[in-house]
N, C-alpha and C positions, 0 to 999 in steps of 0.2 A: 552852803547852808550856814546859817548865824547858828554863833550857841548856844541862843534861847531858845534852837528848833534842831537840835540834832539828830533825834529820832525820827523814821518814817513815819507820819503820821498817817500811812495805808497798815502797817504793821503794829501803830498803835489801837488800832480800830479794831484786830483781830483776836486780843489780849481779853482774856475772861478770867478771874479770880474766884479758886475752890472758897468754900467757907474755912478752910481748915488755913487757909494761905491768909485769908481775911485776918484770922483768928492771930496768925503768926505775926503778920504786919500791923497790929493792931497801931500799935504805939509811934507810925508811921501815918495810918492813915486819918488819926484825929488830931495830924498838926494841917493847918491849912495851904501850906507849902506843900506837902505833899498830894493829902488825898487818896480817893482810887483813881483819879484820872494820874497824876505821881507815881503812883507805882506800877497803875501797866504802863508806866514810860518805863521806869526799871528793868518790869520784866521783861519788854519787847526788847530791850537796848542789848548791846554786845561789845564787850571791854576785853581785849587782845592785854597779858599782862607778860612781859620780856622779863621773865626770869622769875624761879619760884622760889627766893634765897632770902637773904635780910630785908629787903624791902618787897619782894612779893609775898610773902608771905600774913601780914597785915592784909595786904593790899586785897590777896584771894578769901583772906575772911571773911573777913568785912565786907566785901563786897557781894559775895555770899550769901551773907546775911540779910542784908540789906535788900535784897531779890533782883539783883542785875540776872536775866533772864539766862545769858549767857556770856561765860567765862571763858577765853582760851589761856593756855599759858605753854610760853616756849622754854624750854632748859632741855638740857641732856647730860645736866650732872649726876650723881648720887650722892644721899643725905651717907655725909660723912661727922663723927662726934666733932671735930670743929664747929660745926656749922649750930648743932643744937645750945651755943650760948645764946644766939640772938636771930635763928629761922624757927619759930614758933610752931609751923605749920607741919614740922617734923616733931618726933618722939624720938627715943632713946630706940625702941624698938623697931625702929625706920632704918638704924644704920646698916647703909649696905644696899639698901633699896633705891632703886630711879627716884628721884627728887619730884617726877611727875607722877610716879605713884601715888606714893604717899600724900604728896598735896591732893591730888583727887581725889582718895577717900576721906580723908578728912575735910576738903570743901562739903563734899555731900551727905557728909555727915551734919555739918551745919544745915547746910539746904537743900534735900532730895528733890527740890522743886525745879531745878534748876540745870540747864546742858554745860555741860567741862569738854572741852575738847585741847585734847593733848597734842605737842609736835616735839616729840624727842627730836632735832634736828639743832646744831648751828643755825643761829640765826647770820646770811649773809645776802651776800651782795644779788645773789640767784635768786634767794625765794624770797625774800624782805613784802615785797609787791603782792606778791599772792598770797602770803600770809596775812597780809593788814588789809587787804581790799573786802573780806567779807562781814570786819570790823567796825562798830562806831570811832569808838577810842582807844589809843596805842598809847598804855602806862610804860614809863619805861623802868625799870627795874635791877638795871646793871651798874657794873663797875667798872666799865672799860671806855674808853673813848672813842674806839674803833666804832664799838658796836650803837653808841649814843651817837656819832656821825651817821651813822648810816642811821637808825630809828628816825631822826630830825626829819633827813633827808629824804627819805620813804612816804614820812607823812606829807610833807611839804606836797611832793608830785602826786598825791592819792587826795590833798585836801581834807586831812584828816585831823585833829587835834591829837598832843602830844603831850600827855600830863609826867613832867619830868624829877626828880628827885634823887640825890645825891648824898650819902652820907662818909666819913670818916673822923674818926676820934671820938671828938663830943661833938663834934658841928654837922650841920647838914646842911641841904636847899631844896627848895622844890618851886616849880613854876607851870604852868601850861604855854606849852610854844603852839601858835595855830596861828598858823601863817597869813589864813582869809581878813582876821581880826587885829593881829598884832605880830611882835617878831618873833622869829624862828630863836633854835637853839646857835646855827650860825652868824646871827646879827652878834646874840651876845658873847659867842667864842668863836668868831671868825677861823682860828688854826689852834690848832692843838697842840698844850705844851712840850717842851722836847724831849722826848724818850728816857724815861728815868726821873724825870723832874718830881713828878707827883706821883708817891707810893698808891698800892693800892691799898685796900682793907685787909687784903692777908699780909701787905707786907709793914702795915701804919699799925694794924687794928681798930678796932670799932666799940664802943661801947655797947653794949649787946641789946640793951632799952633803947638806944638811936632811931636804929631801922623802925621800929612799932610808932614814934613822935614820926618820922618824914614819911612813912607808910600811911598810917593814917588820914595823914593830909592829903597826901595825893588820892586816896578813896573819898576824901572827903569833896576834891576836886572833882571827880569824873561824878560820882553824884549829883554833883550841883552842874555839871554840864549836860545832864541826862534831863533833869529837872528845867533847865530851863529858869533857877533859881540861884540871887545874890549875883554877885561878882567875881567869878572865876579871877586865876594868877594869871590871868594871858595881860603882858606890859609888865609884871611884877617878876621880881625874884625875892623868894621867901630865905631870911639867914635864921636858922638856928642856932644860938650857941647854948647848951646843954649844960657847962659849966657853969657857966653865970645865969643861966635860964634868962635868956633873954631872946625876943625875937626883933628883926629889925626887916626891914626892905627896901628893895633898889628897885627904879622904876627905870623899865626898859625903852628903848626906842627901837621901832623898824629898820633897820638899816637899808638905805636907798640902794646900798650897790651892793646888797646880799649877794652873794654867787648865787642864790638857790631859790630864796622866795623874793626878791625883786622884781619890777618890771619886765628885767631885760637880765635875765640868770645868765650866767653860764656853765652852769651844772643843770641837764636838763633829764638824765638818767644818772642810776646809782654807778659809783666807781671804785676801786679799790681803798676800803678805808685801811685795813691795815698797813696799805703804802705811804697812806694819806698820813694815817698817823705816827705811823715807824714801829708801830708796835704788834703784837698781835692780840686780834679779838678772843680768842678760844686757844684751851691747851693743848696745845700741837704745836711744835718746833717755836717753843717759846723764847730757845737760849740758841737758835742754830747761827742765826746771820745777824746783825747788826744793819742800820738802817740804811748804809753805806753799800750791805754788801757784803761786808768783811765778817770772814769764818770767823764762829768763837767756837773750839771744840770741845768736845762734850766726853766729860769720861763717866761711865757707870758707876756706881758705887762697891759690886762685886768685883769688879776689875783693878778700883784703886784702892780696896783691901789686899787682892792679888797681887798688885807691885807692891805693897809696904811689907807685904810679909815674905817677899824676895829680896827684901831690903832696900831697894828702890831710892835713892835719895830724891824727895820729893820733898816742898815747902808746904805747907798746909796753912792756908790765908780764908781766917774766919769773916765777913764782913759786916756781922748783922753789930747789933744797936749791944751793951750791953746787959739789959737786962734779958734780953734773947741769950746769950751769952749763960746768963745763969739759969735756966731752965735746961737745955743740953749744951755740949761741947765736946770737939776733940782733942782738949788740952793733953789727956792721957797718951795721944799720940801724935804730940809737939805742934799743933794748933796754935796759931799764932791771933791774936782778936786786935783788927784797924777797922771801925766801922768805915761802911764806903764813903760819907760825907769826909772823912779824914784820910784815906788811902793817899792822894796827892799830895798833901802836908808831908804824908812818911814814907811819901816813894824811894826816899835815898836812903832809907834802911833795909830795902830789898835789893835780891840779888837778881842780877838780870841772867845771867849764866845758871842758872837755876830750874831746873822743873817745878814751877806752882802751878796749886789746886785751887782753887780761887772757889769759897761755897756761901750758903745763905741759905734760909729756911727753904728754898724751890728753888731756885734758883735764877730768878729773874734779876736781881740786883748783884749777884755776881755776875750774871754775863755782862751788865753793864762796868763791871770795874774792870772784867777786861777787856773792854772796848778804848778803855781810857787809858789801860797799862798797855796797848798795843798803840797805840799814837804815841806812849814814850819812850819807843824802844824792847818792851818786853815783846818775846816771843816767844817763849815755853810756857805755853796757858794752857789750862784743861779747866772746865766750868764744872763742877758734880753736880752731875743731870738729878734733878728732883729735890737736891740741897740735903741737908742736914735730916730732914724727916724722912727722904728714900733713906739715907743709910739706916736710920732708924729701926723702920719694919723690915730692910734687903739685906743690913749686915749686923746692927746690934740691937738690938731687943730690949737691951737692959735701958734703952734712951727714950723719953715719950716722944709722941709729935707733938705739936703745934698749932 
């Protein structure tokens, strides 16, 4: 199906509009792009949106609003106060709540008109298929690569379009991958950077206005693929940069020996992406194995209060950035700060005969420096499961999170 015809036009035929809905789309249906033939495209259509965080959250307003008939959205987080600098779709009052909650009453608070169907699940390699196949359009909404291989990929074999977007810092991107029309998210990143290369947004941060500029776009995308109006990003990659407010674009090409939307794939079912990518998609044994294989071992935070206060000779190896550094620390109890980018540069100021604690905000980017302290020789690692913010809330109170 082209994208000037993505909707079933036997379910567009079945679409009838209250007066009160009339009333509501007014300002929709007196541009002649849209119309009421426009908007029962809307309302008949159905937009699957992978994740309800920084960039779903625009994405489920708006769209919302706008009378996409129906919404799903997958996550199984919960709105935590981090989240409420730049996931809109949460309140202050939200923390603590399913992240699927909250977004659903607040969708239907925008538009009672409209079906929200929730999947508190992992989004994986098992149900990707069945999840996307009742769907027009699959937004994608994440921050992991894992999970963006496999959304690509899912759509590709369902023939589904894939309205993609990416934010971190001040930059972002967004495109539509649809593989009938143009290249997939594989043509443009064939393999995945190597584990660690590229922080995420809890470990970079985000400008919290970002997600709402690449959100929007992307809403703005699946609209115009629904409509059947303008020229969608499918060939394009859209650059934002936020600081200089600038936008620029890269024009795509199909890649002939794609693995996955080529002639002649070699990917022709989904496969383990977090193998694929060495990392993991979801929080669950985020710091256990290394991509190799190789244990990084994990100490609680209650437990390496309990060696310190046995006296424990233990190293305490900070990794983060420092102005992370200056919001909390455990300099009080002999904390040492090499951000990880430098750790190698000051390997020979560490003792290898040593018990180190190796931490970081969670601890993703310390299990990565012992991966790298263990190719030189180090062997007394322990990674502090949850970083700096578990000991936080598990051992000291007096320290915020992050």
């Amino acid at each position: 199906m082209s994208s000037k015809n993505l909707i079933n036009p036997a379910a567009i035929a079945t679409i009838t509009l209250s007066h009160e809905e009339v009333q509501r789309y007014s300002r929709h249906l007196i541009m002649p792009e849209v119309g009421m033939a426009g908007q029962k495209k809307l309302k008949a259509a159905s937009v699957l949106l992978i994740g309800a965080g920084g960039l779903g959250s625009p994405l489920a307003m708006y769209l919302a609003a706008a009378g996409v008939g129906r919404i799903g959205l997958v996550d199984y987080d919960i709105v935590d106060y981090t989240n409420l600098q730049r996931q809109i779709i949460h309140g202050t009052k939200d923390v603590g709540r399913p992240k699927l909650d909250s977004a659903r009453d607040r969708i239907l608070d925008i538009n009672p008109h409209i079906q929200v169907d929730t999947y508190e699940v992992p989004l994986t390699s098992e149900n990707a298929l069945e999840l996307f196949a009742p769907y027009d359009i699959i937004i994608d909404g994440t921050d992991n690569f894992p999970t963006r291989y496999l959304t690509n990929d899912a759509c590709v074999l369902l023939g589904k379009p894939n309205v993609y977007g990416s934010i971190f810092r001040f930059e972002g991107q967004a495109s539509v991958f649809y593989a009938k029309e143009g290249p997939c998210y594989r043509c443009l990143f064939p393999e995945p950077p190597p584990p660690g290369l590229v922080p995420s947004c809890a470990e970079g941060g985000v400008l919290g206005i970002l997600p709402g500029t690449i959100g929007a776009i992307q809403a703005t995308e699946a609209v115009k693929l629904i409509l059947g109006e303008g020229e969608p990003l499918i060939g394009r990659l859209l650059l934002y940069d936020a600081l200089n407010m600038e936008f620029d674009q890269v024009r795509l090409r199909k890649n002939p020996n794609c693995p996955v939307c080529s002639e002649n794939p070699t990917i022709t079912e989904l496969i383990d992406y977090e193998q694929f990518c060495g990392m993991p998609a979801h929080d669950r044994s985020m710091y256990v194995t290394s991509e190799n294989g190789t244990a990084v071992t994990a100490i609680a935070p209650k437990e390496l209060q309990s060696r310190l206060e046995k006296g424990d000779d233990l190293f305490l190896l900070d990794v983060r950035e420092p102005h992370e550094w200056e919001i909390s620390n455990l300099e009080h109890l002999g904390a040492v700060l090499i951000p990880k980018g430098q750790v190698v540069e000051h390997m020979g100021e560490l003792d290898t005969a040593r018990e180190m604690v190796v931490y970081c905000r969670s601890g993703a980017r310390s299990a990565d420096v012992i991966r790298t302290l263990k190719q030189h020789g180090f062997k007394k690692l322990y990674n502090l499961d949850g970083g700096i913010n578990r000991w936080a809330k598990e051992v000291d109170r007096s320290l915020p999170t992050y």
